[in-house]
N, C-alpha and C positions, 0 to 999 in steps of 0.2 A: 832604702826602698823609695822614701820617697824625690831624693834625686833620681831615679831612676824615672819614676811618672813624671816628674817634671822633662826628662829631658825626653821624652816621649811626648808626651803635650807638646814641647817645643818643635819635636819633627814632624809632629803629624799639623802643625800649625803650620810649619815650613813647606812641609808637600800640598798641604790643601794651597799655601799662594801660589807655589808654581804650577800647580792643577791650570789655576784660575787665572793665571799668565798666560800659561799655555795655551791655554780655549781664546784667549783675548789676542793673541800672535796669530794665531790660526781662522779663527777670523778675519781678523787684520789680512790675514796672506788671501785668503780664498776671494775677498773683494777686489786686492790690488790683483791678483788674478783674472778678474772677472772684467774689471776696469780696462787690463790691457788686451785683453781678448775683444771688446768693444775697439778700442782703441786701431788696433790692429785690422778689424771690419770696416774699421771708416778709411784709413789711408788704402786700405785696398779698393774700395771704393771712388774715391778721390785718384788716384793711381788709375784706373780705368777710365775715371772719366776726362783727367788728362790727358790720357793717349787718343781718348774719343776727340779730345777738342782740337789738339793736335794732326792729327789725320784730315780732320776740316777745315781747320786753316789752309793743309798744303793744298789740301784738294780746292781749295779758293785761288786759293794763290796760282796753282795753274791752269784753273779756269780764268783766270784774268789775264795772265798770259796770251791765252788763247784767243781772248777778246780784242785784245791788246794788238795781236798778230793781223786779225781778223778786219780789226778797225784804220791797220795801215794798209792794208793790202786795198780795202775799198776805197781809202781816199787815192790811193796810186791810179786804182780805176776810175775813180772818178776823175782825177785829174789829166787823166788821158783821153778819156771821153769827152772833156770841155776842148782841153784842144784839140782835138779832133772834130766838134763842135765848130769851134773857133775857124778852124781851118777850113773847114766845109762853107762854112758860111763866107769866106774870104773869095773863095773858088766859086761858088755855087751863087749867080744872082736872085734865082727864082727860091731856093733856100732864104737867101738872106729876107725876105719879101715875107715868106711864109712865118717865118722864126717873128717876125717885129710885128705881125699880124693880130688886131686884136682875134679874140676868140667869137664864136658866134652866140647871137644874143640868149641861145635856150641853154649855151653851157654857162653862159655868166652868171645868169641866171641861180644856176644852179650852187655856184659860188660865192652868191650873195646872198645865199639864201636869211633869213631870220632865224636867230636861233630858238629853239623849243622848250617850253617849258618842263613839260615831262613827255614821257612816251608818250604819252594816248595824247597828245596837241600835235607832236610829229607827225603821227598815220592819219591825224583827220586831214592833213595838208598833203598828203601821197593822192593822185587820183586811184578811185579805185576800179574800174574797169582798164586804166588805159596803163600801157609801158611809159615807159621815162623816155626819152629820144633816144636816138642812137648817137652818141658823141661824133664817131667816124664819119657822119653824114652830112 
């Protein structure tokens, strides 16, 4: 009999550790669980916003193409318009005359102006009843 209580004691000692194994594995799982449920909210995250940076990039990238396009095509124009320039002025005496012409003393004026210290020093130097000249004139 009393090997018997002993080896009853022994099992119910044996069940109670794996009880308390058990609860400690299960724990254990339900964190690492939890960990990659976390884990998994962040790379989808990050995943997202990948593809956001991604998208912006291109969309840079053919914005600047566009610039790119935009900025030879004006020098072409411009370079047509000097020599065309160039050429008028070659043909054209009373051009050529006008073009080497100083400008007149109320537009130079205007272009030598002094610079400002802040706004309200600029508008006291504006007249204030009168217009600016007319450049054309």
């Amino acid at each position: 009999m009393r090997t018997l209580l002993l080896m009853l004691a022994v099992l119910m000692a044996i069940t109670l550790w794996f009880r308390h194994d058990n609860l400690n594995l299960s724990r254990g799982f339900a964190k690492a669980n939890q960990i990659a449920t976390e884990q998994k909210n962040t790379i989808h995250a990050l995943n997202h916003q990948l593809a956001v940076s991604q998208r912006m990039a291109s969309e840079n990238e053919n914005a600047q193409v566009r610039l790119r396009d935009a900025l030879a095509v004006t020098a072409e124009e411009m370079a047509r318009r000097e020599a065309a320039i160039g050429r008028l002025m070659n043909e054209n005496e009373a051009l050529r005359r006008w073009y080497h012409a100083q400008l007149p003393d109320v537009v130079r004026r205007l272009h030598t102006r002094a610079a400002c210290a802040s706004a309200a020093h600029c508008l006291q130097r504006l007249p204030k009843g009168e217009h600016l000249p007319d450049a054309g004139k």
